[in-house]
C-alpha positions in Angstrom: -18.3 24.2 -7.9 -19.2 21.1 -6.3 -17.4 17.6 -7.4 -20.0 14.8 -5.6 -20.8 10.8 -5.7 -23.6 9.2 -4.3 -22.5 6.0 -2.7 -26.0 4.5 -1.6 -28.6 6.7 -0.3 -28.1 9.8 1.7 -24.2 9.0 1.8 -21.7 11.0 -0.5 -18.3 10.8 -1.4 -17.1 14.3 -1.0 -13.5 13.8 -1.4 -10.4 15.2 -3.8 -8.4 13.7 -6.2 -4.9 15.6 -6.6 -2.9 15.7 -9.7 -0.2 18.1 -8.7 1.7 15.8 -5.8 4.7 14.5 -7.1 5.6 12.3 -4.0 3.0 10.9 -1.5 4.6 11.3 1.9 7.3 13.4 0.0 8.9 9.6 -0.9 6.5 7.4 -3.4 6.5 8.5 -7.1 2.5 8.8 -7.6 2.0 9.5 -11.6 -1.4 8.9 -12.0 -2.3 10.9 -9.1 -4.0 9.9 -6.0 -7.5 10.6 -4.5 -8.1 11.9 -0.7 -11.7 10.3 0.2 -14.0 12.0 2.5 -17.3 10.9 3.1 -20.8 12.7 3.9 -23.9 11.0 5.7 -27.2 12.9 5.8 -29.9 12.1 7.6 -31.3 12.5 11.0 -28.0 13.8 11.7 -25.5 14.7 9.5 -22.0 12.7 9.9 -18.5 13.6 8.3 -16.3 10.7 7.7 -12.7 12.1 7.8 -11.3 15.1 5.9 -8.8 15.8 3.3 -5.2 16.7 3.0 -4.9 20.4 3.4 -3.7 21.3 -0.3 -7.5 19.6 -1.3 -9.6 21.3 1.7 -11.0 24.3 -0.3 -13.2 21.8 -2.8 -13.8 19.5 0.2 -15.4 22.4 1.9 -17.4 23.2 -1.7 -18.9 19.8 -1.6 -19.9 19.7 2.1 -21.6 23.1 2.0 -23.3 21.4 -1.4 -24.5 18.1 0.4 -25.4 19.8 3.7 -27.5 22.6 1.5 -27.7 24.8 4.5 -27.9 22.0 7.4 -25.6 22.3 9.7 -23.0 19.2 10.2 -23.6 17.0 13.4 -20.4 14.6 14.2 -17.5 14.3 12.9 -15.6 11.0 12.8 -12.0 10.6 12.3 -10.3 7.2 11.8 -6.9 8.1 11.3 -4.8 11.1 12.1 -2.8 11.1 9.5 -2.4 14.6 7.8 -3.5 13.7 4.3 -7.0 12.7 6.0 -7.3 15.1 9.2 -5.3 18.3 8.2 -8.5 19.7 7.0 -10.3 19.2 10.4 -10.1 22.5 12.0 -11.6 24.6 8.9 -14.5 22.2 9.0 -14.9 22.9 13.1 -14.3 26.7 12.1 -17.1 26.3 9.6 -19.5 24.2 11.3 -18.6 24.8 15.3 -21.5 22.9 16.6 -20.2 19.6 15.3 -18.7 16.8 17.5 -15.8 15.1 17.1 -15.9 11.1 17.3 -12.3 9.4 17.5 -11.0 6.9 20.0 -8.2 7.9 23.1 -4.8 7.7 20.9 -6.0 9.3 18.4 -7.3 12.2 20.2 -3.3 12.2 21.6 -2.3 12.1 18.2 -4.2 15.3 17.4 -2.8 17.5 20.3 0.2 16.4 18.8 -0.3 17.8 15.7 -2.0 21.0 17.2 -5.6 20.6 16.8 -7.5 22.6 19.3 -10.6 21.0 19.8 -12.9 21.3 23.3 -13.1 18.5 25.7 -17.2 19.0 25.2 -16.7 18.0 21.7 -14.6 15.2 21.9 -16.3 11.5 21.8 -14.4 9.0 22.9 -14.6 5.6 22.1 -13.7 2.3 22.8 -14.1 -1.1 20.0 -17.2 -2.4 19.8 -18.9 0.5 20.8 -22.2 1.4 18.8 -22.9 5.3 18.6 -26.4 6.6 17.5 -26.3 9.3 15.1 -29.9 10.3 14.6 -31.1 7.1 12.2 -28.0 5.7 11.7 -25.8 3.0 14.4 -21.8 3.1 13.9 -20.0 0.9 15.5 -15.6 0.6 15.8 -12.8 -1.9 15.2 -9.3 -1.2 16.6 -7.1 -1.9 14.0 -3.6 -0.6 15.5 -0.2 -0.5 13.5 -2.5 -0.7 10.4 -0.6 1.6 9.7 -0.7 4.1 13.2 -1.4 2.8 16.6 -4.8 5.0 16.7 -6.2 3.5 13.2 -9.8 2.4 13.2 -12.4 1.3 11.1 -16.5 2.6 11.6 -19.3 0.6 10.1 -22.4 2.3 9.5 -25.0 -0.9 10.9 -27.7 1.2 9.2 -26.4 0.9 5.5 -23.5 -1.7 5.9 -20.5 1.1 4.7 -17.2 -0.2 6.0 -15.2 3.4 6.6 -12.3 1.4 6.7 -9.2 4.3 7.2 -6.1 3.7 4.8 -6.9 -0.3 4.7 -8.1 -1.5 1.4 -6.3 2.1 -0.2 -4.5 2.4 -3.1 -2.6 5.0 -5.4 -3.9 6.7 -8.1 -6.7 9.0 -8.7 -9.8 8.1 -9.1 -11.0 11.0 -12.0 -14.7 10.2 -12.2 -14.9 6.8 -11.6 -15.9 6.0 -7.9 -16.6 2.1 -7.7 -14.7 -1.1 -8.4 -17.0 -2.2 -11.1 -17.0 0.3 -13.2 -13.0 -0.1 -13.9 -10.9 -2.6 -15.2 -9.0 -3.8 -11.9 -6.8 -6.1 -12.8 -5.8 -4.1 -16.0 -5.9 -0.6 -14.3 -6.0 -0.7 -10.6 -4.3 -3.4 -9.0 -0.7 -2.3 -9.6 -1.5 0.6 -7.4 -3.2 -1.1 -5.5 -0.4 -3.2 -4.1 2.5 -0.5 -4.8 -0.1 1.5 -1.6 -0.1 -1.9 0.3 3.1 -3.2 0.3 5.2 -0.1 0.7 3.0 1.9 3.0 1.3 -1.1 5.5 3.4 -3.9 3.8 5.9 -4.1 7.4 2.6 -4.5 9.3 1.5 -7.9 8.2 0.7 -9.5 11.0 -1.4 -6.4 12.5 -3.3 -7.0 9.1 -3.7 -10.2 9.9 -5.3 -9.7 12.8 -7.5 -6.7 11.6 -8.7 -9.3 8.7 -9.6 -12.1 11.6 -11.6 -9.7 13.7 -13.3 -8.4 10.9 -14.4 -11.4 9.6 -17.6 -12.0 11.6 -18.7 -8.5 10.2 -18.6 -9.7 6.7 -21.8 -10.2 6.1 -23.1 -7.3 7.4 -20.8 -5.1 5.1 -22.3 -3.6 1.6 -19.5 -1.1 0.5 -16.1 -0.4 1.8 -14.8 2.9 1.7 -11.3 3.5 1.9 -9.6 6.4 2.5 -7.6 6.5 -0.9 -8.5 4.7 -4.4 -11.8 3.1 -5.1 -14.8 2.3 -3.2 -15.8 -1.5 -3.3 -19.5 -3.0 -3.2 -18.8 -6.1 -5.4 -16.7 -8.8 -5.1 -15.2 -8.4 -1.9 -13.6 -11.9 -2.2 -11.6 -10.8 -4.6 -9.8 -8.1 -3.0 -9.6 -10.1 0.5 -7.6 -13.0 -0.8 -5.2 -10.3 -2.4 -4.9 -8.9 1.0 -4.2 -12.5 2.2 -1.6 -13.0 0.2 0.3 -9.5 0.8 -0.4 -10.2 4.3 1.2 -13.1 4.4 3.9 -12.4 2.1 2.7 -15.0 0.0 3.4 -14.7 -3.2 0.0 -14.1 -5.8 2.3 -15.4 -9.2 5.1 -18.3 -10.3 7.1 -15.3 -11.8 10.8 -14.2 -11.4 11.9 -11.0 -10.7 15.6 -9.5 -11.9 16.9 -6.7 -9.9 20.5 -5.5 -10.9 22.9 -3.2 -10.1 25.4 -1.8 -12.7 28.0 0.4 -13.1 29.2 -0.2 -16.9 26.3 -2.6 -18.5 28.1 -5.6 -17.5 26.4 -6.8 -14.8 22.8 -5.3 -16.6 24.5 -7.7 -19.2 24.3 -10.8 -17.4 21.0 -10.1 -16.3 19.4 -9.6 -19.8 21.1 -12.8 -20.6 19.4 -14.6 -18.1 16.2 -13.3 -18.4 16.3 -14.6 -22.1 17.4 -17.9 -20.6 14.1 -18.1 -18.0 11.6 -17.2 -21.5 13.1 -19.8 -23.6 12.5 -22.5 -20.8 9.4 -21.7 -21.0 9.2 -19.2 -17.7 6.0 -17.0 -17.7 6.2 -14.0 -15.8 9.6 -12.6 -16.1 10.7 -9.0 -15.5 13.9 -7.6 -15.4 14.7 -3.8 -13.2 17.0 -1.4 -13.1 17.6 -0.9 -9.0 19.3 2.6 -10.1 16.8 4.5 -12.1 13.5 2.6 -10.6 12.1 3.4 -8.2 11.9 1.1 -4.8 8.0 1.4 -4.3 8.0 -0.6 -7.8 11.0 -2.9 -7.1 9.5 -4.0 -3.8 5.6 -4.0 -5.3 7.3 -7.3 -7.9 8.7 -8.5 -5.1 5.3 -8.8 -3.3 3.7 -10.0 -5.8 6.0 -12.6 -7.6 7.8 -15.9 -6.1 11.2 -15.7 -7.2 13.5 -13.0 -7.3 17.5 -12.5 -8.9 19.7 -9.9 -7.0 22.5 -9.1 -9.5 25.2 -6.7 -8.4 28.5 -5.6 -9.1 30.9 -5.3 -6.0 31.8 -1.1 -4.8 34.6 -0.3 -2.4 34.5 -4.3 -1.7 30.9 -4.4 -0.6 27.4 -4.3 -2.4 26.6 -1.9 -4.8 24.9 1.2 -3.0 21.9 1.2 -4.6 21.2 -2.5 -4.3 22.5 -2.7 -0.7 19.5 0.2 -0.2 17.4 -2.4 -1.9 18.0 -5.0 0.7 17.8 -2.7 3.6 14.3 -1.9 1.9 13.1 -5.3 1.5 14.2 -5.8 5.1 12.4 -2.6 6.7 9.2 -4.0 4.9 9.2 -7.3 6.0 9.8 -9.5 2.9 10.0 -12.8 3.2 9.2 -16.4 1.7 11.3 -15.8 -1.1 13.6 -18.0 -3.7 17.0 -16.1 -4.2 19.5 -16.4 -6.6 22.3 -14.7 -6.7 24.6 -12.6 -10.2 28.0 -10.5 -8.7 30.2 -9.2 -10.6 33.9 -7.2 -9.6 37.3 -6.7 -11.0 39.8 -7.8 -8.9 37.4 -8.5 -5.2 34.2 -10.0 -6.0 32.2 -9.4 -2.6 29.2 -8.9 -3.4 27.6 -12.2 -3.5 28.6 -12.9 -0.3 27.3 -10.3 1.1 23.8 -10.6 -0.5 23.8 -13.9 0.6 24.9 -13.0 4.4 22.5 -10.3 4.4 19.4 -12.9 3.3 20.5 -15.1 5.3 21.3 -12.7 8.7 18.8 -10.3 8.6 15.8 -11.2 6.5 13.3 -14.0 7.4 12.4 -17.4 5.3 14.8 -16.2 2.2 16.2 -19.5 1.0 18.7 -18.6 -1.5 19.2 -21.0 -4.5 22.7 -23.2 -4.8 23.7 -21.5 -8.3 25.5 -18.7 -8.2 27.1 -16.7 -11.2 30.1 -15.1 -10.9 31.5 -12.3 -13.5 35.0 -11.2 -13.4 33.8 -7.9 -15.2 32.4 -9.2 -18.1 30.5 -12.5 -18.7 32.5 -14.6 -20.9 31.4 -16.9 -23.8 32.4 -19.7 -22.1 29.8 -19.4 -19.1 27.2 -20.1 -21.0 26.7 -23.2 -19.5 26.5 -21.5 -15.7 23.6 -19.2 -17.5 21.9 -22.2 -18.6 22.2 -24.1 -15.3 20.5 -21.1 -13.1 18.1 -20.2 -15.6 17.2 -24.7 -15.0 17.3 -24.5 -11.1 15.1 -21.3 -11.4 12.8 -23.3 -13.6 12.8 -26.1 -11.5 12.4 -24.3 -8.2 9.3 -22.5 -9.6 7.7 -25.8 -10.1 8.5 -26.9 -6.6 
């Protein structure tokens, strides 16, 4: 049984959505799912935008024998390499052995890596800014390397103005009937996800984002849907989603809003953290959430971080350094490039209170533009009655540092 979209005329989404993956790249918690989008043009000559992960091939397969209806299947072109997009790619060449195969030089590299077997005759190379006639339709390609692989690229279809733009503009979560940006609830629904997919699987890359966003900028006006390669397909309000994309790549944050990450062995340090967080709400502070670094997940933790401008590391001290779990935190937030941050600093210990001063050095040595804030609580295992007064006098400097 066939399980098809029409995204404008003659083009299909003929892609999978997959309940049954715990893990996307066996690392990031996906509960509500997450979609694998392939994409069918029929005309002229019939064009396969990228395939599917290998668990989804056998109703990809279903939905291009649909579409096709007995036609046989031109070109296909592959953006990115990835597995969860190109695994499929040698049962569609085993099912339709005619069709060629348009991807540029690395990426044709990638796929002898991965042990594709696919004829020199049938390979198309090409370069950026090349435009490719297939039958009534003119593609055309933008480079965008490190976006997240050196061999990403993104097609545009001249003909109908569909952006086939790889794992940019992708997202978590499956998409279960619906198909287009306006016909959810984004900002209720979608836009977790949406930066949760950014900022922990291209997040590091900001700058090559940057620069994918600057060259595609003459293009704009020329594009009528983009269609990523996970999540929804967008063909309103572009501006919307670009300024997000701004912001995340630029590490800017999109909110005034603190985030509390602790670390704690006995509730004493979580203690301190709830405290504080009360503090923040009575001042006044909108947009304050409080984590658990041990029992949630880092994709989450380093989603807030993204998208808020303040953030509170609290931590007991372990074997005289940083908590384990929160020191993974930092080395997290580090391998992902956060930065342009405000940081203020909760440790906690028994007899050797470390960890603050290592937070601090590791801020300070090893991420970029993380200015971390004067006040500084310190907890000699349990936070006494009497500090109070240092609770009150963070929770001020936060306040006042968010209106900076």
């Amino acid at each position: 049984m066939h399980i098809v979209r029409e995204v404008t005329d003659h083009l299909y989404w003929i892609g999978v959505n997959d309940h049954r993956l715990a893990l996307f790249e066996n690392i990031h918690p996906i509960p509500e799912g997450v979609s694998y989008n392939s994409y069918l043009l029929k005309g002229e000559k019939n064009v396969l935008f990228d395939t599917v992960d290998w668990e989804a091939c056998r109703q990809m397969m279903e939905n291009i024998e649909y579409v096709l209806d007995g036609e046989d299947l031109d070109y296909i072109v592959i953006n990115h390499w990835e597995p969860d997009h190109a695994a499929s790619l040698q049962v569609v060449l085993e099912a339709y052995p005619n069709a060629k195969i348009i991807g540029n030089q690395k990426g044709f590299q990638l796929a002898e890596q991965f042990g594709f077997k696919i004829d020199e005759d049938k390979k198309i190379v090409v370069n950026e800014g090349d435009v490719v006639e297939v039958g009534d339709h003119s593609l055309t390609f933008l480079f965008m390397p490190m976006v997240h692989w050196p061999e990403a690229m993104v097609t545009l279809d001249l003909t109908n103005g569909a952006l086939f733009s790889a794992d940019a503009f992708g997202s978590f979560k499956a998409l279960d009937g619906k198909l287009f940006n306006d016909e959810v609830d984004y900002d209720r629904e979608w836009i977790d996800e949406n930066r949760r997919y950014l900022t922990n699987i291209v997040g590091k890359y900001g700058p090559h984002i940057r620069k994918i966003l600057k060259k595609a900028a003459p293009l704009l006006d020329q594009i009528k849907f983009i269609c990523p390669l996970h999540g929804l397909v967008w063909r309103s309000d572009f501006g919307y989603l670009l300024d997000k994309y701004e912001h995340w790549a630029n590490y800017e944050p999109e909110q005034k809003g603190v985030v509390i990450c602790y670390a704690s062995m006995y509730g004493n340090t979580e203690q301190a953290a709830q405290a504080l967080a009360s503090k923040l709400c009575e001042l006044g502070v909108e947009n304050v959430e409080v984590f658990d670094v041990s029992n949630t997940h880092v994709s989450y933790l380093i989603s807030e971080v993204f998208k808020n401008s303040h953030l509170v590391l609290a931590s007991c001290t372990y074997n005289l350094g940083i908590f384990p779990v929160m020191k993974n935190f930092l080395e997290d937030m580090k391998a992902l490039n956060v930065q342009n941050r405000e940081v203020a600093v909760i440790e906690n210990g028994s007899w050797a209170i470390r960890s603050g001063d290592l937070i601090s050095e590791f801020l300070d040595d090893e991420m970029k533009q993380m200015t971390v804030l004067n006040d500084r609580i310190t907890i000699a295992s349990h936070l006494k009655e009497g500090q109070e007064e240092e609770l009150d006098e963070l929770a001020k400097t936060i306040k006042d540092s968010l209106r900076a």
